[in-house]
Structures are given as C-alpha cells and as structure tokens.
N, C-alpha and C positions, 0 to 999 in steps of 0.2 A: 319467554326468551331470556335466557341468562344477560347476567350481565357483561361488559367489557372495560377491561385496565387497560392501563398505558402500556405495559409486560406485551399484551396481548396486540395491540396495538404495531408498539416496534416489531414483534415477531411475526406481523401480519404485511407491514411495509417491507420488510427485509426480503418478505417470501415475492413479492411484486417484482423489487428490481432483479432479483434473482430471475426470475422469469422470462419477466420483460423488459428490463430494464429501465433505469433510471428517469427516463422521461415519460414513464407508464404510472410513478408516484404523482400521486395528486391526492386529494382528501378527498373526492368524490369515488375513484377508483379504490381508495383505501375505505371510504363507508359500503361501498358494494362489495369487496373484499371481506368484511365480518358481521354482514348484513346488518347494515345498520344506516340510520340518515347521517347526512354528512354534517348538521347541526349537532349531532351527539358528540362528535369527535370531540368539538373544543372543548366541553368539559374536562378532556385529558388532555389535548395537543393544542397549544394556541393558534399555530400555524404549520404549513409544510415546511419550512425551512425550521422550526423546530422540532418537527418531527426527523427530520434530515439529519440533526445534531443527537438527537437520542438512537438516531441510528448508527451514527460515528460512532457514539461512546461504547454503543453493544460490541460492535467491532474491533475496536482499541483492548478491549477487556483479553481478548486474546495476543497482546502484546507485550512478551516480559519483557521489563525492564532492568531485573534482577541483579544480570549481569554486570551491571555499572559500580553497583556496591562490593562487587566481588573480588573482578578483571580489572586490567589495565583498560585506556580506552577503546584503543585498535583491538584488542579481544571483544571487549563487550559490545562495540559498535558492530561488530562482525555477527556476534550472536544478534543482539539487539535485531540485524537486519533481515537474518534467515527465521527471526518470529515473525516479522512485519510482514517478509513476502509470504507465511502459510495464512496469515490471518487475510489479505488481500487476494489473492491467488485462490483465494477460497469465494471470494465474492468479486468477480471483477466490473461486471456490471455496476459496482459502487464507487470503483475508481475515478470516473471522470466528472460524478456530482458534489465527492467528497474533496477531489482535488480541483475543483473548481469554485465552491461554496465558502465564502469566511468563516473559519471557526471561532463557535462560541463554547463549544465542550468544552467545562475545565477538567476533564478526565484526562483529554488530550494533552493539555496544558502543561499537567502533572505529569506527563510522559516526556511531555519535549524539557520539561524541565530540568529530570532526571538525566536526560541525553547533555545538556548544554552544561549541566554542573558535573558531570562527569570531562566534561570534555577540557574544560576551565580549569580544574580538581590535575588535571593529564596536561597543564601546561600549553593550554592552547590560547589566546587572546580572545578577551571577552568580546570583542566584535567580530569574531571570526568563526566561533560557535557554531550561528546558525548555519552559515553557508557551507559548513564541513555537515551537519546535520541533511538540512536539505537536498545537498549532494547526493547522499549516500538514498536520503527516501526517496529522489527522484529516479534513481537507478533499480529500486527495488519495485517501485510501481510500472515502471517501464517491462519490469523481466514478469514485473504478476501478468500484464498481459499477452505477454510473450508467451508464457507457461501455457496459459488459457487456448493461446489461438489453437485456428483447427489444423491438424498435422502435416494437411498438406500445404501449406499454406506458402511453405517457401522448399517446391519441391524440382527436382530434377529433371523433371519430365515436364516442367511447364517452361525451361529455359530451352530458347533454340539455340541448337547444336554448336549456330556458327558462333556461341556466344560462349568459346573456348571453356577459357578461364572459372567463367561461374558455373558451366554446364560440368568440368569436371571436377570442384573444390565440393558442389553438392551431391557427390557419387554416394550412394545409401551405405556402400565401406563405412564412412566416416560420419555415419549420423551419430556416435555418440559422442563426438566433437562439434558437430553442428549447431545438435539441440537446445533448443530457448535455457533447459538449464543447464548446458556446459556453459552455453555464453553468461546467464547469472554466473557462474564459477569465475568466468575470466573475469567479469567485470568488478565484483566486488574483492576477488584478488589485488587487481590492477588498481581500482580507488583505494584500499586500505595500504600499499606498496606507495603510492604517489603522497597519500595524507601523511603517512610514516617523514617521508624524505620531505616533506612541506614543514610538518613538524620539527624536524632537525635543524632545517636552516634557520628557524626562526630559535631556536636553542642556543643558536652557534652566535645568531644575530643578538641575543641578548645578553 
C-alpha cells in the first residue's frame, strides 16, 4: 500500500465536500476515502477543523490579489471580487463550512491583508476596512450560490398566474437580466457605486 501526504489528503477532503458536502467531512469518511484507518490521519491532519483550514488555504490559492498593487481600490476590489466568486462558485459546497468556521489560515490572512491595506492605502479609515471588505465577500458568496443553484430554481412556471407582477418580470424574454449572474452584475456595480459616494463624503468630511 503506497503511502499518503497531507497534498493527498486535502485533495481527497476537497473531493468529499464537493460530492457530498460539507457535513459528509469527518476523518472517519476521509480514512475510508484513501483507504486508510483513521488513526493514520493524525500523523498529517491533527484534527477536522484543521483539515478544514488546509482546505481554505487550497481554495484561497485561487484568489488574486494582484490587482491592489496595480488599480486603484474600487478597480482592484472589483477584480479582487470576480476572482473570489470563480474560485467559490467552483466549490459551493465549501461555502457554508468555511463561512461559518474561525479562521486560522494565514494564507487567508495574507489576502484579507492585502484587501485592508489597499483599502487604507485608497483613503479609507482604518476601522472601516473591514466592513467595506466583508461587504463586498458577503455578496460574492451569496451570488457563488446563486450561480450554483439548479436553473429552475426561480422559474416562471412555478409562479401562479394570479401572481401578476412576478409571474411576468420572470417571462424567459428576460432571462438574461434575471439570471444569478446578471444579478452578480447588478449587485457588485451597485456596492462599488454606494462605496465610491461613501468614500467621498468621508473626503469632503475630512
């Protein structure tokens, strides 16, 4: 029997929630996943929730942050955000353990750093940072499962008739205005137009 790493490991958890999602990870399901006892694990993983954090970071690695050293803020946060949602949007299943679990990834860290000193850097107050950050990430993990859901999900044909209004705003004419990614469009338009004019008045204020 060959042996197994940690590499092997993450890429064998990642493959579970992908599957079955997130409540299907365990170290028992994950030793039966690369046949193996589940006392082998800890030699590589101390625990599930550090397995959970090497699986953030696998995920994070797909997130440039590039942009901040390049663009202005409202540009880079913008890029910044259509990485965030391919790299999420690509495993949705991940969303609700990684946005629910404390992080201890400093990979992450090194990400949200770049974002807050970018934002700081663009004239924004250092207590204000985060919340213009986490704004923008909660909107993108919202649209990553929106992207995900199944098409018919919010369809025309399940709205009754007598229900005017919705029954003809969702007419299939205008599904490419409907769709989870126009609404990503509108919405990160809409927050980066709001943070813009947020940003100003606190200019004019100081």
């Amino acid at each position: 029997m060959s042996t197994v790493n940690r590499e092997q490991l993450v890429h064998a958890a990642l493959e579970l929630v992908d599957e079955h999602g997130s409540e299907a990870l365990t170290m028992r399901s994950l030793a039966k996943r690369v046949n193996r006892q589940v006392s082998s694990l800890y030699n590589h993983v101390g625990s599930r929730d550090e397995l959970i954090e090497l699986v953030r970071a696998r995920i994070v690695e797909g997130i440039d942050t590039s942009p901040f050293a390049e663009h202005p803020w409202d540009v880079a946060l913008e890029a910044w955000a259509r990485s965030y949602l391919t790299a999420f949007a690509a495993h949705p299943n991940l969303i609700r353990v990684l946005a629910t679990t404390p992080i201890r990834d400093v990979s992450t860290f090194v990400i949200y750093d770049d974002v807050i000193g970018a934002l700081i850097d663009g004239g924004w107050p250092l207590q204000d940072a985060v919340a213009v950050m986490r704004t923008v990430e909660a909107h993108v993990l919202g649209s990553a499962l929106d992207i995900v859901a199944p098409s018919d999900m919010l369809d025309q044909a399940s709205v009754p008739a007598e229900l005017e209004r919705a029954h003809a705003a969702l007419d299939p004419r205008y599904e490419e205005s409907t769709s989870a990614a126009a609404a990503f469009e509108l919405g990160i338009s809409a927050l980066l137009d709001g943070l813009r004019a947020r940003r100003a008045t606190l200019a004019v204020a100081d």
